[in-house]
C-alpha positions as CSV (number, residue, x, y, z in Angstrom):
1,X,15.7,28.0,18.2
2,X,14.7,24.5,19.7
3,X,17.5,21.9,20.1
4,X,15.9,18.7,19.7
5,X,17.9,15.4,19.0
6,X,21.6,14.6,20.6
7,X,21.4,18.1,22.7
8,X,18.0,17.4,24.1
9,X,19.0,13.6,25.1
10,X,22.5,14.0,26.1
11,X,23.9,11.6,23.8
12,X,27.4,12.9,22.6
13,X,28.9,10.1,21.1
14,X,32.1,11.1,18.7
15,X,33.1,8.2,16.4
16,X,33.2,4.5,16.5
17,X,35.5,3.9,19.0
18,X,33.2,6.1,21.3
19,X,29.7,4.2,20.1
20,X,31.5,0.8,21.3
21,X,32.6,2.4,24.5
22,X,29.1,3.8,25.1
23,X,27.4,0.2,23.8
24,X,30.0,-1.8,26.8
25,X,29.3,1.2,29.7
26,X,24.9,1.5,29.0
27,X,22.8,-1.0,30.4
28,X,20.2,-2.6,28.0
29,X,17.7,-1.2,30.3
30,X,19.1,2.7,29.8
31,X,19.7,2.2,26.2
32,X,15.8,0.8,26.0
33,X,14.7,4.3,27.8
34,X,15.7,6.9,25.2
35,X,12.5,6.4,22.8
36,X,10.6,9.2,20.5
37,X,13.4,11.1,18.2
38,X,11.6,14.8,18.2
39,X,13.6,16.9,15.6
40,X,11.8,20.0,15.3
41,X,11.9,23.0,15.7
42,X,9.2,25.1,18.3
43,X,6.8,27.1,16.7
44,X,7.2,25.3,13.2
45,X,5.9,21.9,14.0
46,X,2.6,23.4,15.5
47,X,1.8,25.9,12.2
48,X,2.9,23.7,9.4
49,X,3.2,24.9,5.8
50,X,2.7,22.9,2.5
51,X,5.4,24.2,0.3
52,X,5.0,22.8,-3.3
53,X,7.3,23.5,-6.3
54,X,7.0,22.7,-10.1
55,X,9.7,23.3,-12.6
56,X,12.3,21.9,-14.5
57,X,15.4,22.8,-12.2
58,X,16.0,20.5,-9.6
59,X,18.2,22.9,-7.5
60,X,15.5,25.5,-8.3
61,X,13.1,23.5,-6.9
62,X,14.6,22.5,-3.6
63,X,15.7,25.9,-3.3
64,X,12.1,27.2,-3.4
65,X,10.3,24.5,-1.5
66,X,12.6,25.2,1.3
67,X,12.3,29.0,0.7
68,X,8.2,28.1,1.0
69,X,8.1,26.7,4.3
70,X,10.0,29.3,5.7
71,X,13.8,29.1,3.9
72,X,16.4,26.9,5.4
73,X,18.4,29.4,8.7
74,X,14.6,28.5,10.4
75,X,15.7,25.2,10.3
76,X,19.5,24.8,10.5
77,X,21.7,26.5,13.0
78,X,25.4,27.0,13.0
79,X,27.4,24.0,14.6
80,X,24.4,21.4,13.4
81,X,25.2,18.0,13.2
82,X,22.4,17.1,10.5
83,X,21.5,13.5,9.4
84,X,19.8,14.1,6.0
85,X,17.5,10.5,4.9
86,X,17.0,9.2,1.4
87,X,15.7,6.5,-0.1
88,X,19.0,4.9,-1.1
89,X,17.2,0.9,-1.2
90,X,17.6,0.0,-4.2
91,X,20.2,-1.4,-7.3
92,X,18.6,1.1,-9.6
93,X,19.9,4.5,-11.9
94,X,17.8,7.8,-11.0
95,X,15.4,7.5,-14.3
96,X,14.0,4.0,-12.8
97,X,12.5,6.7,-10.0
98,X,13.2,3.4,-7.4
99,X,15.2,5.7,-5.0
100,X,15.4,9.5,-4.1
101,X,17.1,11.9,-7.0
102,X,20.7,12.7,-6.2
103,X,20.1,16.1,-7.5
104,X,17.9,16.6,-4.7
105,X,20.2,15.6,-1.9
106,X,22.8,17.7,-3.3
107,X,21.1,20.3,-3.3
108,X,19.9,20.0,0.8
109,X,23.4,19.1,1.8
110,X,24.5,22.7,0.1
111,X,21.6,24.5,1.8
112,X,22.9,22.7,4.9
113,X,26.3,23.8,5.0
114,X,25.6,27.4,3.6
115,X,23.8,27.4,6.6
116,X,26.2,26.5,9.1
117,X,25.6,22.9,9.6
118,X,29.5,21.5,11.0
119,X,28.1,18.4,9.1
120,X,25.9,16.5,7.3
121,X,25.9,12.8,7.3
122,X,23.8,11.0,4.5
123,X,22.4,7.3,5.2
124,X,20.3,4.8,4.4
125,X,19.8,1.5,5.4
126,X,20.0,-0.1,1.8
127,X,17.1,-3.0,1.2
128,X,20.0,-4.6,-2.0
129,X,23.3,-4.7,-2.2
130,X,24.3,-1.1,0.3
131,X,27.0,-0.3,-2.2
132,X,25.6,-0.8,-5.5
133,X,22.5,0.9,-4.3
134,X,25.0,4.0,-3.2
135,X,26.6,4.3,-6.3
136,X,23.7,3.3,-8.8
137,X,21.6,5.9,-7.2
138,X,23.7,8.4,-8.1
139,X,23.4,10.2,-4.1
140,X,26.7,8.9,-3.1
141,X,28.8,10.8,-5.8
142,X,26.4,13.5,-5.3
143,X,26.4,13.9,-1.7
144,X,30.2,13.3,-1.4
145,X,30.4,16.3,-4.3
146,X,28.5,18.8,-2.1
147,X,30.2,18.3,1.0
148,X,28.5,15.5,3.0
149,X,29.7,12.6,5.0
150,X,28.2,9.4,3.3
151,X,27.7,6.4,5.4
152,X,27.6,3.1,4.1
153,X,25.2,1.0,7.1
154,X,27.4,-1.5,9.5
155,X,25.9,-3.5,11.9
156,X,28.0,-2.4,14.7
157,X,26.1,0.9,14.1
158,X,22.7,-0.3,15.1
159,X,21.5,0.5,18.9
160,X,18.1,-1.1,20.1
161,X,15.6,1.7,21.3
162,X,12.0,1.3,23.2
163,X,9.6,2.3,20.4
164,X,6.8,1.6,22.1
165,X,4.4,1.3,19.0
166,X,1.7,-1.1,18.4
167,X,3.6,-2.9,16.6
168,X,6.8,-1.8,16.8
169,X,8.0,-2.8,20.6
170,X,11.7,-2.4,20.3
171,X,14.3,-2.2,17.4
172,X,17.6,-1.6,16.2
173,X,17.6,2.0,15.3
174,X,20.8,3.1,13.3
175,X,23.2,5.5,15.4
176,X,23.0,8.7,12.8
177,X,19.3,8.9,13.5
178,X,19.5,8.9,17.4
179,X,23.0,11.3,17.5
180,X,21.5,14.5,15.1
181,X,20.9,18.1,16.1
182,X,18.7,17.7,13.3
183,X,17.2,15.4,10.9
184,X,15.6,15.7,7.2
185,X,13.5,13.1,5.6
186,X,13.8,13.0,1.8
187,X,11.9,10.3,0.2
188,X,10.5,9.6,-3.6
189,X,7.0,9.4,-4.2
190,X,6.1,5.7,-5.7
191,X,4.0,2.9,-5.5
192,X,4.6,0.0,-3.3
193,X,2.7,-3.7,-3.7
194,X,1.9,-3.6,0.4
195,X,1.5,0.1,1.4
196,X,-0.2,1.1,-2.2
197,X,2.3,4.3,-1.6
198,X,5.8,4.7,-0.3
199,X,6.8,8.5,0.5
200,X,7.8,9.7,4.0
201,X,6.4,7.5,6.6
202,X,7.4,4.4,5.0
203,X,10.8,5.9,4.6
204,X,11.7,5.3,8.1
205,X,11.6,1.5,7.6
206,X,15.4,2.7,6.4
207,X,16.4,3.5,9.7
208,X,16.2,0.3,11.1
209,X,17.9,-2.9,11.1
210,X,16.7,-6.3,12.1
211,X,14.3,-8.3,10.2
212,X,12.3,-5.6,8.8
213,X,10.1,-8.1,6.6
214,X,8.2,-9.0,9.7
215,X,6.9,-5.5,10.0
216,X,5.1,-6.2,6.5
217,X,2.5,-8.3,8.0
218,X,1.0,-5.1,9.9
219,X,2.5,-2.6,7.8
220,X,0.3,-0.1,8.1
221,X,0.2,-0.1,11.8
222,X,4.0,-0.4,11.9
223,X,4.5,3.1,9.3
224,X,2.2,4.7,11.8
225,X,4.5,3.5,14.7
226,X,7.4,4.9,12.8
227,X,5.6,8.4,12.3
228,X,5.2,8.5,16.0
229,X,8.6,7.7,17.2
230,X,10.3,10.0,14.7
231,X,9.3,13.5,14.3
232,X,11.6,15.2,11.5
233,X,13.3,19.0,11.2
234,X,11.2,18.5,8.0
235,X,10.3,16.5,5.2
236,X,11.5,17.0,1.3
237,X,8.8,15.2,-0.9
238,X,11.2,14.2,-4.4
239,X,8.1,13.9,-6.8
240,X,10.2,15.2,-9.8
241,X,9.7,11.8,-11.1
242,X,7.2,8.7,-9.5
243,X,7.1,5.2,-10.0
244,X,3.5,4.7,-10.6
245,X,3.7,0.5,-10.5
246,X,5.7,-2.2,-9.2
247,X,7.1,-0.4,-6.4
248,X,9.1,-0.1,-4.6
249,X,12.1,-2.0,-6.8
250,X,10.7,-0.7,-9.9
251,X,13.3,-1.2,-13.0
252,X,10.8,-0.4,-16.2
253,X,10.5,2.9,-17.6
254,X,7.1,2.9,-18.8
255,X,6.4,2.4,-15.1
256,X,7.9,6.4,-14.2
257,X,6.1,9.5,-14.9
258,X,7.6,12.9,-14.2
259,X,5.4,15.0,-12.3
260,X,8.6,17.7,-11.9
261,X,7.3,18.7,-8.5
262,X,8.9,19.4,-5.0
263,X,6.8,18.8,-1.8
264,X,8.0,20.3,1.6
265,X,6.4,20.8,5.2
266,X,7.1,20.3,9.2
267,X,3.9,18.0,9.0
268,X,4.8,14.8,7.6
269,X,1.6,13.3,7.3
270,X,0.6,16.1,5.0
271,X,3.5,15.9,2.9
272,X,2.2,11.8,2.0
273,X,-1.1,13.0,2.0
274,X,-0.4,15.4,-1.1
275,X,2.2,12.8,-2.6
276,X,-1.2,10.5,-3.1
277,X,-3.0,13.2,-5.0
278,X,-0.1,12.9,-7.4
279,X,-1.3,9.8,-7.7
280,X,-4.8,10.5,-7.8
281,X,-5.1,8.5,-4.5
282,X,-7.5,9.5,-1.5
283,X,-4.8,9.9,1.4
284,X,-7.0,7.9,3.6
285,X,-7.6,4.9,1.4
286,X,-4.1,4.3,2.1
287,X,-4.1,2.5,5.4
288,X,-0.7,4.3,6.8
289,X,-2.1,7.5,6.2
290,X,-5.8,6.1,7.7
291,X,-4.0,4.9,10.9
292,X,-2.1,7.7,11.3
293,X,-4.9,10.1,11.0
294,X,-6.7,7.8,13.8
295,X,-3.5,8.7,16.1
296,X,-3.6,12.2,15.3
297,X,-0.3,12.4,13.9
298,X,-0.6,15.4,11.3
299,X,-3.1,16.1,8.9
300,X,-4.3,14.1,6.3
301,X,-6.5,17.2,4.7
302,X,-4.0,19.3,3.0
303,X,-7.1,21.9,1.9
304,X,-6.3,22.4,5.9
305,X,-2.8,23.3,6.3
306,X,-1.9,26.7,4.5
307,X,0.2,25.8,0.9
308,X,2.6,27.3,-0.4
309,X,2.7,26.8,-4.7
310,X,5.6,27.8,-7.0
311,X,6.1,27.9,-10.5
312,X,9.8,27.9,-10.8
């Protein structure tokens, strides 16, 4: 199986005491030089599989989508250090459908560790109040309860990396993302007032710091950047429920529908492209998905890749 991540770049950094060592002994120039984060695995990312799942069960669900996509020891190896992504942004409960279900995260950090994983860490880089948005979400309790390491975002965790993007030149990148074996994106399928959609691309706007608002004045071209410098192990789709307007904050339930549907694949362009048709969107009237078709970054035609559909 493919190491990607920390074991491909040589960066074995233990602790904090150990990131501020590395921070005083790198030049500026070597830190600038580690640039795309490519998480995974040979063989997978090049024959991508749609894995969908309906049903009532959350665990049931993640269970199955996983399963669909080829089950979870194709993905996880013993000794792992896995970095698992949520959207944790903001000061909302789960049934305001604002951030990713805590019932979902639970779930991956079990399949995780049943799979030999020496750890998962759990992160986000919190738009409101980090530890309201934590513990209101319900993924911190949740995550701590299965078995994962929960990490609040600091600043002194932030290391700048070349991105090399059209828009995106360089930018603090949080440590967790550039130190995994492996790394899972889990985002919730919702509107947003800018992007028309937030699902996986956008999702990476959590793993930076710095004044991420800028990046909303080419925000498609930026997501796009983001899809490019970070390639995922894979991508969980939480579409059990969706915010279907005033994303991405949210905060009225007549704005959430449940769809009670889990979305999985190594192609992450995909996975967005089937979280539009949830909301009866083109995927490439969405300009993220558009650009990031133009760039060739996965595939924006799901009646291309071969899917995977369970009733559960």
């Amino acid at each position: 199986m493919k190491k990607s991540g920390r074991a491909a770049l040589g960066v074995t950094v233990a602790g904090g005491a150990g990131y501020l060592l590395l921070g005083r002994e790198k030049s500026e120039e070597s830190a600038l030089a580690i640039q795309n984060r490519d998480y995974s695995i040979a063989g997978l990312k090049e024959s991508p599989v749609l894995g969908i799942a309906e049903g009532e069960d959350i665990a049931k669900l993640v269970d199955r989508v996983v399963e669909n996509i080829g089950g979870i020891n194709k993905f996880i190896s013993r000794g792992d250090k896995v970095t698992i992504k949520p959207n944790i942004g903001w000061d909302r409960v789960p049934e305001q459908a604002a951030n990713t279900n805590p019932f979902v995260i639970k779930r991956l950090v079990e399949l995780c560790l049943n799979a030999g994983a020496a750890q998962v860490i759990v992160v986000d880089v919190s738009c409101n109040d980090a530890v309201r948005c934590y513990e209101r979400s319900g993924i911190a309790a949740a995550a701590k309860g299965a078995g994962a390491i929960v990490n609040l975002p600091k600043e002194r965790n932030f290391r700048k990396l070349k991105i090399n993007g059209t828009v995106l030149k360089e930018w603090p990148v949080y440590r967790d993302f550039i130190e995994a074996d492996k790394v899972i994106n889990v985002p919730i399928a919702k509107h947003h007032n800018l992007s028309g959609l937030t699902m996986g691309l956008k999702n990476w706007y959590g793993i930076l710091g710095g004044r991420r608002e800028a990046l909303h004045q080419n925000i498609s071209e930026s997501i796009a950047d983001l899809a490019a410098f970070m390639t995922p192990t894979f991508t969980v789709l939480d579409a059990y429920r969706i915010l279907t307007a005033n994303g991405p904050q949210g905060g009225n339930l007549d704005d959430v529908i449940e769809k009670k549907t889990i979305a999985a694949s190594t192609d992450q362009i995909a996975v967005d492209a089937f979280g539009a048709s949830l909301f009866g969107i083109e995927p490439l009237s969405l300009g993220f998905l558009a650009e990031a078709h133009k760039r060739k970054l996965g595939e924006t035609d799901i009646s291309k890749i071969k899917t995977v559909r369970s009733a559960v």
